[in-house]
N, C-alpha and C positions, 0 to 999 in steps of 0.2 A: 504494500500500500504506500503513495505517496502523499507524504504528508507538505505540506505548506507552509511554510511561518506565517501567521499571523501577523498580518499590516497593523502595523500602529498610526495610528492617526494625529498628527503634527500640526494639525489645525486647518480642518476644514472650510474655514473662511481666513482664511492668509491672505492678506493685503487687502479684507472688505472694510475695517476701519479706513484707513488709508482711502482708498476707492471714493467712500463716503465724504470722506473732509475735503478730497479735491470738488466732486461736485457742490456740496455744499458753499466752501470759500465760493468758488465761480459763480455759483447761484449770489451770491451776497455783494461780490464785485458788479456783476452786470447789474442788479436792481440800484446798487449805486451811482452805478454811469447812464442807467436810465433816469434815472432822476437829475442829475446833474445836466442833463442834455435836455428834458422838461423843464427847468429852470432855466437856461440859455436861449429856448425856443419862447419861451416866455415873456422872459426881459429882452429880447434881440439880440444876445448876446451877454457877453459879462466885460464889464471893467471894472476898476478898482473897486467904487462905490458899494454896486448890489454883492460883489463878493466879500468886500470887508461887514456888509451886514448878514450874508449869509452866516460869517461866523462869529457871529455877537451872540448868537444864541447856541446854547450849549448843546443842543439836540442835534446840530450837524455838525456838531465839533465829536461827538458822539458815536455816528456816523462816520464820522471822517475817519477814526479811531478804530471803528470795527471795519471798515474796507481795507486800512491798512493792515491791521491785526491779520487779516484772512489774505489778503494779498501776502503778506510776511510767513504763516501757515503754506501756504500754496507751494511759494517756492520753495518753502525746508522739502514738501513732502517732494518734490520734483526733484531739486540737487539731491536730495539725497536718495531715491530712485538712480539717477545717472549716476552719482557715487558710487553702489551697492552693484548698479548692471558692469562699469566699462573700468571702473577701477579694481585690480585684482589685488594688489598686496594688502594687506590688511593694513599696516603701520600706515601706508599713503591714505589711504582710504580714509582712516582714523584721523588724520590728520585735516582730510578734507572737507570730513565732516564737521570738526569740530571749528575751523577758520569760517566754514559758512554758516554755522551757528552763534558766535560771534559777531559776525558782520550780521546777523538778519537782528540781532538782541541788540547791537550799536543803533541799528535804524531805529527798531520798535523803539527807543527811548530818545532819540533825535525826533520822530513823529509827533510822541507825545510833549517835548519842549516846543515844539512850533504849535501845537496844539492850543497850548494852557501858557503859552510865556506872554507876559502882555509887556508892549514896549513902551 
């Protein structure tokens, strides 16, 4: 009789979080660039004025914070996809991981000073 080893199962849904936050961010991106572009069609346009009052008020400063959040999301989950697919040595890999986490955590906190800094 031939016996079989028994498949162990390593996770059935491997990369569906993942999967998810990319659609998700995107989802969240384009409802803000639709909006931004309804407001531009609106006003005829934007100059200084209707955009220094768009961000007087703290709900599209809010906004502005979660497009960037999920745009900053988006890209970790993608460099580090290309990371994980085309870089083979681990150390490098490691390393490139962690420069673009870094650089995405330097933005997110540069975003949030242009955000909330008042001059």
């Amino acid at each position: 009789m031939v016996t079989r080893p028994l498949r162990q199962s390593v996770g059935a849904h491997y990369g569906w979080k993942d999967w998810l936050a990319q659609r998700i961010t995107a989802v969240v991106m384009a409802l803000y660039t639709l909006f931004l572009l309804a407001v531009a069609l609106y006003n005829g346009g934007f100059d200084y004025a209707p955009w220094i009052r768009l961000f007087d008020g703290t709900t599209f400063r809010v906004a502005t914070l979660l497009f960037g959040l999920s745009l900053l999301w988006h890209a970790w989950i993608g460099m580090r996809d290309i990371w994980m697919d085309y870089i083979k040595p681990t150390a490098l890999r490691l390393v490139l991981e962690v420069v673009t986490l870094i650089v995405l955590f330097a933005y997110a906190a540069w975003l949030a000073q242009v955000l909330w800094e008042r001059t």
